[in-house]
Structure formats: C-alpha cells, structure tokens
N, C-alpha and C positions, 0 to 999 in steps of 0.2 A: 582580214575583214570578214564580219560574217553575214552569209545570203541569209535573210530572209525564208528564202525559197531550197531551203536545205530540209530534204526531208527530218525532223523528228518524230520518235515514238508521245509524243506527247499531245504534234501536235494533231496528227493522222486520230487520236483517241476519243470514245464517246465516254462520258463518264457518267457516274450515278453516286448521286447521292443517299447514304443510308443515316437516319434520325433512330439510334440503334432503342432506343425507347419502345417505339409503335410500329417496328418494321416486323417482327417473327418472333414470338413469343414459344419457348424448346418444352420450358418447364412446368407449364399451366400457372406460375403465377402472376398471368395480366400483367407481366412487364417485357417488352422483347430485351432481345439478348444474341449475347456473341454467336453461338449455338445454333440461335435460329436463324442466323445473316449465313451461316455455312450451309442449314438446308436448302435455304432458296439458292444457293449460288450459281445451283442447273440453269432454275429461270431468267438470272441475267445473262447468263452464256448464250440463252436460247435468243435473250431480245438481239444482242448483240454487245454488249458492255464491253468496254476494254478495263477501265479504269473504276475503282469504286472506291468511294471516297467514307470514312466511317465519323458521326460528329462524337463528340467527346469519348469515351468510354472507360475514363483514367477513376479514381477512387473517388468522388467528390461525398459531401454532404447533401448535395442535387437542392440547393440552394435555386439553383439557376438552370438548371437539368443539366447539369454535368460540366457548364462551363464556370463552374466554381469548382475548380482541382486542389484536391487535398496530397496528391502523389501523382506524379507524375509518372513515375515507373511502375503503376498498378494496377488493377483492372476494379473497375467499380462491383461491389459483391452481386448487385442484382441481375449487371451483365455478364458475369461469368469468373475465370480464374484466368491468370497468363498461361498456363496449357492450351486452353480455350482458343486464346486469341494465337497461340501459336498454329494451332490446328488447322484455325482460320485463315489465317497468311499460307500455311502452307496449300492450304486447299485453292487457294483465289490463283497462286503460282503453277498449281497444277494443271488447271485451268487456261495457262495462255492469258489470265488478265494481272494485273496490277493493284496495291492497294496503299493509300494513301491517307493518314490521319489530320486532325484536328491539330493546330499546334496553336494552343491559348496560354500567350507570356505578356501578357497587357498587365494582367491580375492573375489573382492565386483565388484560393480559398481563404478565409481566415482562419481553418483548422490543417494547413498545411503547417508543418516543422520550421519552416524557413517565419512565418508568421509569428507563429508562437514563441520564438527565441525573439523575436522582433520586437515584439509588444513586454517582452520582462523588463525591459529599461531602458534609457537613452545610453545606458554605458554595456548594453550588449553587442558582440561582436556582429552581430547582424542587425544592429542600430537602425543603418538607414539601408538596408533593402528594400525597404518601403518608403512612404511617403509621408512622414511624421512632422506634422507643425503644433507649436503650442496658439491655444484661443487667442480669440483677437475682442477687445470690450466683451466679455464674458457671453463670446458664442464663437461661431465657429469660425477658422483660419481666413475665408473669405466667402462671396455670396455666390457661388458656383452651384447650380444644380447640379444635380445626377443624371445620365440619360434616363433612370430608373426614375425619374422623380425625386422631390425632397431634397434634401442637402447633401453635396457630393463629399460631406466628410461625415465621420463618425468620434465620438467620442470612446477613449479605453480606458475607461479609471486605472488597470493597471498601469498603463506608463504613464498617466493623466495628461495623454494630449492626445489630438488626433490624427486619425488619417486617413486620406483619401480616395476615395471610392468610386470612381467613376461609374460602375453598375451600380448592384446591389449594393448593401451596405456588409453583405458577409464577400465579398470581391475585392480585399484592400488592393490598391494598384501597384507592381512591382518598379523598384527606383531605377529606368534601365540607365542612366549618368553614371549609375557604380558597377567599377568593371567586375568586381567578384558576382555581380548577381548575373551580369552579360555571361562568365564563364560559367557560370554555374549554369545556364538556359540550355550553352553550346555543347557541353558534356552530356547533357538527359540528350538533345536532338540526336548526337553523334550514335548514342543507346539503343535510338530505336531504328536509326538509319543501318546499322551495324546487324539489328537482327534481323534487318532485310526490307523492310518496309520501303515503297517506291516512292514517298516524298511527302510534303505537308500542303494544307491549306494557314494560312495564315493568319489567325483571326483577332480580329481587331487591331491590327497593326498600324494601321494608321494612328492611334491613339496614344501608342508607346512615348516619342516623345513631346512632356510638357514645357510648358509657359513658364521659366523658370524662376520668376518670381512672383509667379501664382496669384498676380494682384487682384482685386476685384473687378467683375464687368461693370460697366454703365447699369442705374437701374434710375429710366426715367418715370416708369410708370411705379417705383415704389413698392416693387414685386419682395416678396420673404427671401427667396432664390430665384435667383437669373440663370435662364438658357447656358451652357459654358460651349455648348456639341463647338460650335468653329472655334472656343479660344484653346483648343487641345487637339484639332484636325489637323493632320499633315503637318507640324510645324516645322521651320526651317529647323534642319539638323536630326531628322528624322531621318535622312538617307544612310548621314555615316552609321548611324545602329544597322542599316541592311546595307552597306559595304561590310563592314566587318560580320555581321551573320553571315553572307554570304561566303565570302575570303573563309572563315574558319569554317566552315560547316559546307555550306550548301553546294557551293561551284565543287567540292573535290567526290561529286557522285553524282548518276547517271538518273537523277530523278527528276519528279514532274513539283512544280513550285507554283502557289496561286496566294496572294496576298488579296483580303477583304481590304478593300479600299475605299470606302466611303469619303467623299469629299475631292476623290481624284478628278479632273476634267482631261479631256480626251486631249487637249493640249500639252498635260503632265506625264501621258501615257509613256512615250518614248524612254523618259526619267528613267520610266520603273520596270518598263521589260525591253526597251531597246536592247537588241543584239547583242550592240556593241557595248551597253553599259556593262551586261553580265552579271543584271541583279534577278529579277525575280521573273520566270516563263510567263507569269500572267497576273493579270490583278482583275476581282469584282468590281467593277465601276458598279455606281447608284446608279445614275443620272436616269435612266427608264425609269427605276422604281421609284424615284422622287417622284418623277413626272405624274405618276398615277397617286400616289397620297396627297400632293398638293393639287392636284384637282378634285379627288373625293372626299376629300376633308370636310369641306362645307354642301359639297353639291354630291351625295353618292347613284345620284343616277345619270349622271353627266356618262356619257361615253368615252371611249379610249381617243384622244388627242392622237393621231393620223401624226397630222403633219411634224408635230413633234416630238413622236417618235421615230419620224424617218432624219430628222436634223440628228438628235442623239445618235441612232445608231451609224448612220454615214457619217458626220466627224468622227467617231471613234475607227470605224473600218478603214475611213481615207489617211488619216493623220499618222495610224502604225502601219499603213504598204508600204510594205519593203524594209522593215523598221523594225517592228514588233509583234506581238501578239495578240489575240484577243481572247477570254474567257467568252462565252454565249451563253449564260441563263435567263428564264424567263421566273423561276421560283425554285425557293431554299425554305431553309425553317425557321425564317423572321419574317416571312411576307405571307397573306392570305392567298391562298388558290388562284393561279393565274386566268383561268376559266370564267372565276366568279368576278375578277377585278376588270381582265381586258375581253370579256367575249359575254357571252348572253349563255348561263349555265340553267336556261330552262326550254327557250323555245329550241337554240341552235346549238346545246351541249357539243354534242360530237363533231359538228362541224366547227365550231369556233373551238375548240380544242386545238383539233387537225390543222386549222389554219395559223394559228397562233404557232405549231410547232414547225410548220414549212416555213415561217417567215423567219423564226431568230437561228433555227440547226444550220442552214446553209450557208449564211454567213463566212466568212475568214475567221476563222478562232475553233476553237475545241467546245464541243456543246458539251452541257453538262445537265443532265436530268435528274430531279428531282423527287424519290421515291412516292410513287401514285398520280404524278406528272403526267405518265405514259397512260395513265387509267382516264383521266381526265378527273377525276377527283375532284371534288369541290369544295367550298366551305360547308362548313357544319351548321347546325341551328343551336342557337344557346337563349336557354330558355329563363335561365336567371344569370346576374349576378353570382352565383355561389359555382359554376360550370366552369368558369375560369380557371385555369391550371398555371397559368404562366404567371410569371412574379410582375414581371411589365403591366402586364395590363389587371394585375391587381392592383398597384402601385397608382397606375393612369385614373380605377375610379375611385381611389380616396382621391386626387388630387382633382376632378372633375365635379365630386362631392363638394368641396371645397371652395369651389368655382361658383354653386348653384345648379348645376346640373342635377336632373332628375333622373331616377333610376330606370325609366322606360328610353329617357333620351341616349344615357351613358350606354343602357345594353346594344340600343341599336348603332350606335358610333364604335363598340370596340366587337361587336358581329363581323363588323366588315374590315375591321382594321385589326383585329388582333391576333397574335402568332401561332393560337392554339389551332384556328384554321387548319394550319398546315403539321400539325400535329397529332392527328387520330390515326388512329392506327392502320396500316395496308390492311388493304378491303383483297384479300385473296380468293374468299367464293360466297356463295351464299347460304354458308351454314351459321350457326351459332358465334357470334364475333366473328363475323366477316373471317373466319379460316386462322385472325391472327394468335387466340388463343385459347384453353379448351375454360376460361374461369372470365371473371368479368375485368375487363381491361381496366389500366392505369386511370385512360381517358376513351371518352364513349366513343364508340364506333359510329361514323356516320349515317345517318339511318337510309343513306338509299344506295347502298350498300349490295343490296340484294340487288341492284339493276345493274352498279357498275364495278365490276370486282375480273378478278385475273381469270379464273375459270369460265367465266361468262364470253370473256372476248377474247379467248386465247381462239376461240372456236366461231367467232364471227370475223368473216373476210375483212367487212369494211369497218372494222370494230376502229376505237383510237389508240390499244395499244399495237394491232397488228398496223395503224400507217406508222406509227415511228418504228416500227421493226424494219417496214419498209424504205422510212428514211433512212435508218442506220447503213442498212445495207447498202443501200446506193451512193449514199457519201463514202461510205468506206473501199467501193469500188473505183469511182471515180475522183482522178488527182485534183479535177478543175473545182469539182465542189472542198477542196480541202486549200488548195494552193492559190487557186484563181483570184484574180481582179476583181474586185467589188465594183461596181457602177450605178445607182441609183438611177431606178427609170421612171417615168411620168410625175415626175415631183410635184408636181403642180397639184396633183388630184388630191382630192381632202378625204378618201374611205380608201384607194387603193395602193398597196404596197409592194409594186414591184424594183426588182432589181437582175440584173446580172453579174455572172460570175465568168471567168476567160482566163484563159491558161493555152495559149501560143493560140493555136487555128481553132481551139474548143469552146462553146459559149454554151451554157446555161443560163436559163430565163425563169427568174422564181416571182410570181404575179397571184396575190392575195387581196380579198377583200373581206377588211375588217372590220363590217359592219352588216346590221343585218337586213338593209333591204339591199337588193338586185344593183350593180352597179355596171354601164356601159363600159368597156374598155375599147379603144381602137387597136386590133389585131395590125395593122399596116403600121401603124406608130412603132408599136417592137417586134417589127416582122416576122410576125408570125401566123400570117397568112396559108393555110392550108397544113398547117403542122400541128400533129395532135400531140396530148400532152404526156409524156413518161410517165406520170404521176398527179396524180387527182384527190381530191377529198369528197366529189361527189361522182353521181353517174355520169359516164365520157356520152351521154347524147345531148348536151346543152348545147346552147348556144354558140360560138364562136363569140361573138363580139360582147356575151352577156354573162357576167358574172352574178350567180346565184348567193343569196347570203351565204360571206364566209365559204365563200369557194376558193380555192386553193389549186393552182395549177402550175406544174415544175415540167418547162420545155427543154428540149436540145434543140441547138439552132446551128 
C-alpha cells in the first residue's frame, strides 16, 4: 500500500513553465529558442526552480504554435537543433533541476508522415490512424464543432472523405482504438525518456478517447455546428489508453507525469492519480479556470467569486488527502494573466499578485509557475483585430462576426479572454524588447515593460518576483507546507481566503484578502493572537485584526 505521505522528488518540486516562443530569443531573430532557455537557466536556479517544464518545441508547421507536430523526434528549425536541446538537458541536470516536455498525442499535424501515408487511400497501410469517415447528405460526417470553431471535420479530396479535427483543421486527430498507432506513441515517449528527460505533461488527454459512433449532437436551436467539448471529455474507456501508457511506458521510470484534464471533477481525482491506482502523479483540473470565464464572459468587471473558489479548491485538496495528488496553477498559455483576471492589475498590481501567489503555492500539491507569473505580468493592450496571433481567437471573431458582433465589441471580449495575453514575450529589463530580443519580436512586448521586468525587481525587496523567491524557499524548507493537512478556515467570509496547513505538532496559517477594500479579520477565531507573521505582502505595522487590500499574511502557529 502506498503513503500518501512518502516523500517524492516530484512532489517536494516547484516548477516553471517555459512557452519556448517568447521566453529568450539567442539569435536576434524575434523568436525565442532552445539556446536562449539555456542562458536564463542561472535565473531560474537563482528563483528557486526544481522542475522546468518546456511547451512544444518538436518540428511543427506552427499551425498552432507548435502543438501541430510534424516529428516528433525533431526539433522545430526556429527553436534550435537536437544538439541544442541536448545541451539544454544537459545544462538543466547540471544544475540540480529537472526537465520535462510537452507530450501532444490527441492530434498530429497534417504534415506529419504518419498523415500523409494516411490521407493516399483507404487501402493504405495507415488507413485508419486517423479518424476517416465518408459524407453524410453531401456535408460533413456529423454536426460536431471544433473547439477551434467551425466544423470538427475536414474534407481531403485526396482520399475524398473526411477527417476529424478536433483543434485546427491542420490537427487531424490520432485513432488511439488502433494498437499500432498506441505503439507507435509508446516507442517516440520511450525515445525521449531514454535520452534522459524527467517526464511529460500531458496535453489534451482527456480528449483521446472518442464517442464511437460519432452520432450527431442535439441541435434545438438549429445551430450549422453544435458544441461537441463534453461529447469527447473524459469518455468511458479513456482510462484503459492510460493503464496501458502507463504499464508500457510510464510506471518503468523514475519521472514526474501531469495529464491536462479538462472536465475532471475533484471526485474523478483519485481515478487518475490515486496511489494506489499507479496512473498518472498529477492532472490540470479546470474547475478555477471555468470559474472565472463563466463569470467574465458576460460581466467582465465582475470580481473573483470568493467563495467559490474556496468550494473548488477545498474539494479538490480534501477528496485526494492521503490518496493523491494535486497539481497548483493559477496560469499557463491558454488562460489570460492571472493578475488581470482575479486581482486588480492597476491600482493593487503588486499586491494582488503577491496575494494571489500566497493563496494557491501552499497548498498540498507541486506549484507550478508560469513564465512572467513571478513578474506579475499582465495582459497586453490590443489595439486591432489584426494583433491577434493565436489561431483561436482568430477563428472566435470570424465566428462572432457571424453572430453580429461588432468589431469594437469582439476586440474588447477577446482582450480579456484570449491566449495571446499570456504570450508576449519575458519582459527581462528595460532595454529595447524588454531584454527578450536584439530585433522586433514574433509578438509585441508589452508596453509596460519598462516598470515590470526581471532586472527591475531582482533589486527591489518587496518586488513580486523577490515574494515568490521567498515563497519558494520557505515551502522548500518546510515539510508542513509540502505534506501537511489542508483545512479551510473562516468559510463563511465572502473576500477572505484563509486556510491551514499541519503536519504532526506543526500548523501553518495562510490568511488572504482577495479583494481590494480593507477586510476585518478576527485574530482569536484562528489564534493568532499576538503572533506576527513569517511572511507578508505588505508592511508588518498594520493592523492585527485589519487586512489591507490584498494583504497576504503566512503564520506559524
């Protein structure tokens, strides 16, 4: 039987996210690269980093910025050569840290090899690696959107039928029902486990397996294409594809495993990383980030929902104690700026930053940060329509176009909702492109850049990358903030997020207010009467019983 409460290297680790695009550009030509993830590598040693997680960086046609893979065993030209990337690995290991790829087997490219023999005929030997249906009344197989929009199939005059797409339409979706494409996935992972790499993220996994008779949704309103996102989520029989990845591949090495999970509820959690199942160390739950799209959707000055984000992340902490594990982000490179979504990124920047990162790092689970996270970063200004880079939210305003939407309404709805947010490039100092490259970048640098960049705050005390340096360290010192009991305290209250954390006699007390006026707290309620705090996001001469907007205060009790 296994503890819970055993230490791992995976689960003691802080991680960081690199979007190898906009992270460190080596070469001046406005595109980062392998190269330049090696020079910074000091600077995440210096934050504290164990673990550094890299997103695509394999051959694609950058369809989708990289998660249309054309080779799997290659390195994309703009990001560098496989020496590159060897030098890389080897440099991160030199280091005392860890490094961990992308692993996207949902979909291919449609100029991967495995495609292209795919598409010469129904009577080629890789027929059905993919997902080929002939028309149905002279249109397509069924009425399934894309999560990309438009229709989730494509038409190929060369084999003259279609196939399905659940991204992009250059993303045809791999068949995983046929064991030679499953073998064929387990061989490339074994490839790069073998040249040493410490493990995958998982991405899109949840989508892997379909609806096997792909019928069509309900469509009361009459819609061209219908929603499909839940008739392809999680579907039963989606586990045995990750028993057997697991079994052949994953359990026979000493690495760190995190499946994106979209649609998981903290009830399923156990399934997929309990212990004792011995499938996967961690999975991305949505349910936060739901939380905030489906309230800003229609209302974008609404504030951060309090109280249910303390239901979300307390089921999820209580349901896997002693059970399983938890992943902790608050943003990656599908969601806008956490700062700009759940904090106030003009009057209380720094503090609602600060605060935001005390409440999810201490947690029970492995934090995972987010390259420019640590910066506070925020979203960008986009001033047309034409500033979009991302394929989504190009796709989103023809299909808002569509709809009737005007072009002032559509920019201000995908400002705040769309991916390229979290896509400009590290704001390093305030020279010329923000330090990331010596020529004009891929995607524009954020213009306030010159206030919040590396250089700037490496050299301010109470800067917000020096408090998560100081979080790092202190989780990484202490076992109670890694191992401890989660316990949710003052539930009742609608702006303040405390909780503790206890490991045998040891009890930390982590006490946030997520909102930006002043909120009472009663010190006697979580005893902490007369005790000052380890750790602050503002100056230690406040108040005792009065939290200042978005103060942040981390006791021992």
């Amino acid at each position: 039987m296994h503890d819970v409460k055993t230490a791992r290297w995976w689960k003691e680790a802080v991680a960081y996210q690199i979007y190898p695009r906009s992270f460190m550009d080596s070469n001046g030509d406005g595109i980062g690269d392998l190269n330049g993830i090696t020079q910074r590598l000091d600077y995440l040693q210096w934050l504290g980093i164990n673990v550094i997680w890299i997103c695509p960086m394999y051959r694609s046609p950058n369809d989708d910025n990289g998660y249309d893979i054309s080779d799997y065993q290659d390195i994309m030209a703009e990001f560098g050569t496989m020496a590159d990337f060897d030098r890389l690995l080897e440099a991160v290991h030199a280091r005392g840290m860890r490094l961990i790829l992308d692993l996207v087997v949902n979909h291919t490219s449609d100029e991967h090899p495995w495609f292209i023999e795919s598409r010469t005929s129904a009577a080629s030997e890789k027929r059905d690696w993919y997902i080929w249906r002939d028309g149905k009344n002279g249109a397509e197989p069924n009425n399934w959107e894309s999560i990309f929009n438009g229709s989730a199939w494509k038409y190929d005059p060369q084999r003259a039928q279609y196939f399905l797409h659940l991204f992009s339409a250059r993303q045809p979706d791999l068949n995983w029902e046929n064991p030679q494409v499953r073998g064929a996935i387990y061989d490339m992972m074994r490839w790069w486990l073998d040249k040493g790499i410490d493990g995958f993220r998982i991405d899109a996994i949840c989508h892997m397996k379909k609806e096997p008779g792909l019928t069509d949704l309900p469509n009361p309103n009459g819609q061209r294409y219908v929603p499909s996102f839940e008739r392809h989520l999680n579907y039963p029989g989606l586990l045995d594809y990750v028993d057997e990845m697991c079994e052949q591949v994953l359990n026979r090495y000493d690495i760190m495993t995190v499946g994106e999970m979209n649609g998981a509820s903290a009830e399923q959690g156990e399934e997929w990383v309990g212990e004792q199942r011995q499938r996967l160390n961690m999975i991305f739950q949505f349910e936060h980030v739901l939380l905030w799209e489906s309230a800003h959707r229609l209302t974008p000055d609404r504030g951060l929902d309090v109280p249910g984000l303390k239901r979300i992340f307390t089921r999820w902490q209580t349901l896997l104690e002693g059970k399983g594990w938890n992943a902790l982000y608050v943003e990656n490179h599908d969601i806008p700026r956490v700062v700009s979504s759940w904090g106030d990124d003009r009057q209380f920047a720094r503090e609602s930053a600060t605060a935001i990162a005390a409440l999810y790092f201490l947690m029970q689970g492995t934090p995972f940060i987010y390259q420019g996270q640590e910066l506070g970063m925020s979203n960008t200004q986009f001033a047309s329509l034409d500033d979009f880079n991302d394929i989504a939210a190009r796709n989103r305003a023809v299909a808002l176009r569509q709809q009737g939407w005007s072009e002032e309404r559509i920019l201000a709805f995908l400002s705040r909702s769309g991916r390229d947010n979290s896509r400009t490039p590290m704001q390093w100092d305030d020279g010329k492109y923000a330090g990331f490259s010596d020529s004009t970048p891929w995607l524009p640098v954020n213009a306030n850049y010159r206030e919040i960049n590396v250089a700037r705050q490496q050299q301010q005390p109470d800067s917000v990358l020096n408090f998560y340096r100081t979080l790092i360290a202190l989780r990484s010192r202490t076992p109670a903030l890694i191992y401890g009991r989660y316990q949710l305290l003052l539930d009742e209250h609608p702006f303040i997020y405390a909780y503790s954390r206890t490991l045998a006699e040891e009890q930390w007390v982590v006490v946030c207010n997520l909102s930006g006026e002043p909120q009472i707290v009663d010190a006697r309620e979580l005893d902490l009467v007369d005790r000052q705090p380890v750790l602050g996001n503002c100056s230690p001469d406040g108040e005792p019983q009065l939290l200042r907007p978005y103060e942040a205060r981390i006791y021992s009790r």
